[in-house]
NUDRENTOR-271583 format. One record per residue (C-alpha): x, y, z; residue number from 0; residue in three letters. Coordinates in pm, whole numbers, plus 50000, padded with zeros to 5 digits. Example, Ala and Ser with C-alpha at 12.3 -4.5 7.8 and 13.67 -1.06 7.14 Angstrom:
REM NUDRENTOR-271583
[rec [51230,49550,50780],0,"Ala"] [rec [51367,49894,50714],1,"Ser"] 
***
This chain:
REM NUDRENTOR-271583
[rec [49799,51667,49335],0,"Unk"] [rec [49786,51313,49509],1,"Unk"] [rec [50097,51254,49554],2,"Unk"] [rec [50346,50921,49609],3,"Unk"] [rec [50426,50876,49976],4,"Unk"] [rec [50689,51099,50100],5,"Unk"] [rec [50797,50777,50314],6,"Unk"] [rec [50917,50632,50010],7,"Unk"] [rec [51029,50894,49719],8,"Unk"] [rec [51098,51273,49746],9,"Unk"] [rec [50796,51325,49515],10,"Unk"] [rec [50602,51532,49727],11,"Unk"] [rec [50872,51740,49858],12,"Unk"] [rec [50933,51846,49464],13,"Unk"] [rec [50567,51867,49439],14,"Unk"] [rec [50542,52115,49729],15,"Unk"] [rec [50813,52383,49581],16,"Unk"] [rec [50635,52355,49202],17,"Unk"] [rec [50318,52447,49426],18,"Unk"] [rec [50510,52751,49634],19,"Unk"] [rec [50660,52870,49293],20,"Unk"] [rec [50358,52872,49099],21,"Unk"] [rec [50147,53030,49374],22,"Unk"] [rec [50433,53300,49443],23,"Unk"] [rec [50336,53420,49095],24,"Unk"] [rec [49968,53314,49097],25,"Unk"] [rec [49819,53346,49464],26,"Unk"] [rec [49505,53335,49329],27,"Unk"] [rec [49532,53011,49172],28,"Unk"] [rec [49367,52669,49321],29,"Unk"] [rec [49642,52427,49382],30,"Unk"] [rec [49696,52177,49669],31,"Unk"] [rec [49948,51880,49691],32,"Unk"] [rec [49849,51606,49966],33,"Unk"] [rec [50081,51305,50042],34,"Unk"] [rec [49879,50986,50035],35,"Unk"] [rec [50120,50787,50257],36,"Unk"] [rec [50024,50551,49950],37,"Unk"] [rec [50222,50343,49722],38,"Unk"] [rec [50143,50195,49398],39,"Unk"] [rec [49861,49954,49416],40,"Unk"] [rec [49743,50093,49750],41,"Unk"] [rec [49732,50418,49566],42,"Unk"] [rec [49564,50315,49295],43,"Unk"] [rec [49277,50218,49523],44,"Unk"] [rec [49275,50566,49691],45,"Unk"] [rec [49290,50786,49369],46,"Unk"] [rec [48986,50583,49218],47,"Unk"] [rec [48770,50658,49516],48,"Unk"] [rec [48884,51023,49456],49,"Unk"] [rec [48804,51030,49108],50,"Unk"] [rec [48452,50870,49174],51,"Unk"] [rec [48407,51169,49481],52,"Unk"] [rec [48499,51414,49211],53,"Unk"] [rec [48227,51309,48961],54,"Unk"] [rec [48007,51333,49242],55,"Unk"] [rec [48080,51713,49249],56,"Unk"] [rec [48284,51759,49541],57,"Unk"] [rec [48526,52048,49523],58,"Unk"] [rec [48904,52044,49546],59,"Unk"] [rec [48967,52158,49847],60,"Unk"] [rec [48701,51958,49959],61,"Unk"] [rec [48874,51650,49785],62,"Unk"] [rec [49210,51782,49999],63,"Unk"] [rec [48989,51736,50350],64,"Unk"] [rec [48886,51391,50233],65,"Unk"] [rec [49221,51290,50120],66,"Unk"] [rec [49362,51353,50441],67,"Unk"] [rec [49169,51179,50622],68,"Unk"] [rec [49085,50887,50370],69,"Unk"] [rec [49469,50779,50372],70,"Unk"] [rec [49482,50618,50692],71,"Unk"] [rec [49214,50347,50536],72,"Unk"] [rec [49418,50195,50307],73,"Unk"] [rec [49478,49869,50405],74,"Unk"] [rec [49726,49631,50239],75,"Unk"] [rec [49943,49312,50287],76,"Unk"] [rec [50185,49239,50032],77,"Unk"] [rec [50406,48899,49960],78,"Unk"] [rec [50741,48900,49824],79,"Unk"] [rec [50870,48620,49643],80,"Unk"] [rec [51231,48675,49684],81,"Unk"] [rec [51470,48796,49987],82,"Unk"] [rec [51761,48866,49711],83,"Unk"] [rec [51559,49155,49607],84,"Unk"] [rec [51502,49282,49947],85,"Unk"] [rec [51906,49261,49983],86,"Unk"] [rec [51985,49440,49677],87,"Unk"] [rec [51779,49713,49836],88,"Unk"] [rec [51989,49694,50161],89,"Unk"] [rec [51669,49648,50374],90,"Unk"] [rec [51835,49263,50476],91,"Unk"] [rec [52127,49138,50555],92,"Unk"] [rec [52267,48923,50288],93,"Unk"] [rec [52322,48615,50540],94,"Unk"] [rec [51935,48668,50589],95,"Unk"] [rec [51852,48682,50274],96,"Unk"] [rec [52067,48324,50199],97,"Unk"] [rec [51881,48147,50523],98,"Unk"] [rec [51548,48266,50398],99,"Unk"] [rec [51623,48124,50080],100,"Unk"] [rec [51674,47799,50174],101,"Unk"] [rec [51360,47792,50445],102,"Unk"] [rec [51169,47911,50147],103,"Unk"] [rec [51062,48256,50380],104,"Unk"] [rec [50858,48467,50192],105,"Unk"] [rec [50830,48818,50346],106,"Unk"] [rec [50501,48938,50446],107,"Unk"] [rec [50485,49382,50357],108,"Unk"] [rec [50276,49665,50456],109,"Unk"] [rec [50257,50059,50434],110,"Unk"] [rec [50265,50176,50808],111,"Unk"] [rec [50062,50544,50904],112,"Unk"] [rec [50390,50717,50824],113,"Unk"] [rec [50379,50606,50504],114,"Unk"] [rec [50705,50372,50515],115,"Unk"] [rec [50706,50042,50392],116,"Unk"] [rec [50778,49728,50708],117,"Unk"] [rec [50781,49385,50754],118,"Unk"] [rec [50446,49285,50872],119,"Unk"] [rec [50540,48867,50921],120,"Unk"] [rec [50667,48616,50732],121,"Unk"] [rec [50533,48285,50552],122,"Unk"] [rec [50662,47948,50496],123,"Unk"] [rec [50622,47887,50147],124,"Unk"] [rec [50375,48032,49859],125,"Unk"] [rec [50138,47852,49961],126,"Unk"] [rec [50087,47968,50305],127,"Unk"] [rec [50125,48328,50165],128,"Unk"] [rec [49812,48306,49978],129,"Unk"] [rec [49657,48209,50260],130,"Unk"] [rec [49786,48445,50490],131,"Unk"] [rec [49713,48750,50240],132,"Unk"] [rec [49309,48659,50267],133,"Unk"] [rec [49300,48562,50608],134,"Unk"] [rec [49462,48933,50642],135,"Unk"] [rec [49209,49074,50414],136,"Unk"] [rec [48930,48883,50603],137,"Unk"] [rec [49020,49013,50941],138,"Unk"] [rec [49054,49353,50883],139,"Unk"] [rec [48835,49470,50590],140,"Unk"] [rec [48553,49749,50643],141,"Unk"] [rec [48272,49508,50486],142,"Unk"] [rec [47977,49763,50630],143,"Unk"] [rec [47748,49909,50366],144,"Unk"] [rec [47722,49666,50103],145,"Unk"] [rec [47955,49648,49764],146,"Unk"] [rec [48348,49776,49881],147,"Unk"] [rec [48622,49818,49660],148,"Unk"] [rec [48936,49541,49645],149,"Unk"] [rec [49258,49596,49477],150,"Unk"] [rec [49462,49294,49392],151,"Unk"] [rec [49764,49287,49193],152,"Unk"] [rec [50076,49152,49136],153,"Unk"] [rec [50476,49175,48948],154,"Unk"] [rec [50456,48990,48668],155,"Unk"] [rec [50263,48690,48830],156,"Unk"] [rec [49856,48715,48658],157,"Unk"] [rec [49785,48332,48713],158,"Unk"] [rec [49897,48368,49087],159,"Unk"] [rec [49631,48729,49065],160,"Unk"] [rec [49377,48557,48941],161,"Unk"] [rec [49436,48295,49199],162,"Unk"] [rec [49388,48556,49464],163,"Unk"] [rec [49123,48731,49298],164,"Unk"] [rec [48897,48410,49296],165,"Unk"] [rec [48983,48332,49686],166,"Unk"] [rec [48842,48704,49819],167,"Unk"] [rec [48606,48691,49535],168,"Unk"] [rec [48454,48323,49732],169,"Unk"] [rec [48523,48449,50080],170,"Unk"] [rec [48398,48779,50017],171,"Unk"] [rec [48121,48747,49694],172,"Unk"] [rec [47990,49127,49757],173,"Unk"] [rec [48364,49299,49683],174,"Unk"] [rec [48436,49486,49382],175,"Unk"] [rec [48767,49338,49265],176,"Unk"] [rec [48947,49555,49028],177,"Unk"] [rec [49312,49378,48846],178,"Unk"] [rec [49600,49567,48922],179,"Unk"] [rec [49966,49490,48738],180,"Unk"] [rec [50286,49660,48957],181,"Unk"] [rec [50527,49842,48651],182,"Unk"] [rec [50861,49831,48616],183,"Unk"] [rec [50992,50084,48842],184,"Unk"] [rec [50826,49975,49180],185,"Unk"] [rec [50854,49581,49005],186,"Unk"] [rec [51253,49671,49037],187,"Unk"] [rec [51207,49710,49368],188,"Unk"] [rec [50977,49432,49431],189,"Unk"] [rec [51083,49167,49226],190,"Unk"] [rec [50900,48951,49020],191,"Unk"] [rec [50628,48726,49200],192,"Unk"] [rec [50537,49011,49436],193,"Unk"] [rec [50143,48991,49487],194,"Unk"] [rec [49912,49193,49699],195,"Unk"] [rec [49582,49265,49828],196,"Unk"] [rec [49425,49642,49907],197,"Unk"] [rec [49150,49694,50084],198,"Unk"] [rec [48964,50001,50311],199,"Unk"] [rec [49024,49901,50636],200,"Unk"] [rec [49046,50041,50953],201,"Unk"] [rec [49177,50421,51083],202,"Unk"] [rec [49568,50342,51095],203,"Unk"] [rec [49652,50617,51353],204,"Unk"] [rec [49486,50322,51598],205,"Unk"] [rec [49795,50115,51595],206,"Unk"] [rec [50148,50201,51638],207,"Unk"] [rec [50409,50304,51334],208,"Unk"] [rec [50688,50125,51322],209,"Unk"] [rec [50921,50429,51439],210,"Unk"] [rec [50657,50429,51730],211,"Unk"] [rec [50674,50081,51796],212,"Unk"] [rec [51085,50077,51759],213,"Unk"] [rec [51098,50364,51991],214,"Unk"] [rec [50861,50217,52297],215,"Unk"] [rec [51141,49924,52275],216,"Unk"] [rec [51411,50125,52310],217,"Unk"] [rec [51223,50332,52609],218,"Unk"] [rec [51150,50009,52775],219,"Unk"] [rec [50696,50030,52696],220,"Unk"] 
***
């Protein structure tokens, strides 16, 4: 089982006592549960590289050693259209959220190694963002080998997706862009307008979480 990030839903903390219970009564039987630190879209990306490893004939417990490794490649940068939505989940101030508003500050996301979602910048306008997301995508995309795999998808937005889609698609002409659509649980959270790219990038563990980060401020590094 490739389970939702634990950062972000208790998922794989239910997932793990199904797999104790079951295994108390069958210790025989094959079962693992792996958090993917992954989210949606980004996760999308990961299980279809699993599912293409699997036709391939690799095992499951082989699948499990991949897996955990794997997840630290997912790559992502995500735009949000709207602070208010951000504010109804209490992750801004609501004075923030107003000034943003009327500086037209859309927030810049990411998944960090841990698996929790943080503000990776900010853009001035729509506009920029779109820019911003492929310049992202540009600069940090494992390109070696040939063909690689692209996720981009949005809330309710397919003209600005396609839009996207055709700017990798003419920076990048040998990526395999699949269409992804954000439902309407995460889309709650989101809001509508929310657009994203996914990529395999580089090893995560590289750079700093954001608990790491917050705590080398507070230590004075």
């Amino acid at each position: 089982y490739l389970s939702f990030t634990a950062g972000l839903s208790g998922s794989f903390d239910t997932a793990c006592l199904v797999r104790d219970q079951v295994l108390e009564e069958h210790p025989d039987f094959e079962l693992y549960v792996v958090d993917t630190l992954q989210a949606s879209l980004t996760e999308g990306l990961f299980i279809m590289e699993a599912l293409a490893l699997r036709e391939k004939g690799m095992t499951a417990k082989e699948l499990v050693a991949w897996a955990e490794e794997a997840r630290y490649f997912v790559d992502e940068l995500f735009m949000i259209d709207d602070l208010d939505v951000l504010k109804r989940g209490g992750r801004i101030p609501a004075s923030v959220a107003v000034a943003g508003g009327k500086l037209d500050v859309k927030p810049l996301l990411n998944i960090d190694v841990d698996g929790h979602l943080g503000i990776a910048g900010v853009s001035r306008g729509r506009k920029k963002g779109f820019k911003q997301l492929l310049a992202y995508y540009e600069k940090n995309c494992f390109k070696e080998g040939g063909a690689h795999q692209v996720m981009v998808g949005g809330a309710d937005c397919e003209h600005d997706v396609d839009r996207l889609i055709d700017m990798v698609q003419k920076a990048d002409p040998d990526a395999i862009i699949h269409k992804g659509n954000i439902g309407p649980v995460i889309g709650s959270h989101v809001g509508p307008g929310m657009i994203a790219v996914v990529f395999w990038g580089n090893d995560k563990r590289k750079t700093l979480s954001i608990s790491d980060r917050i705590a080398r401020r507070v230590k004075g590094d």
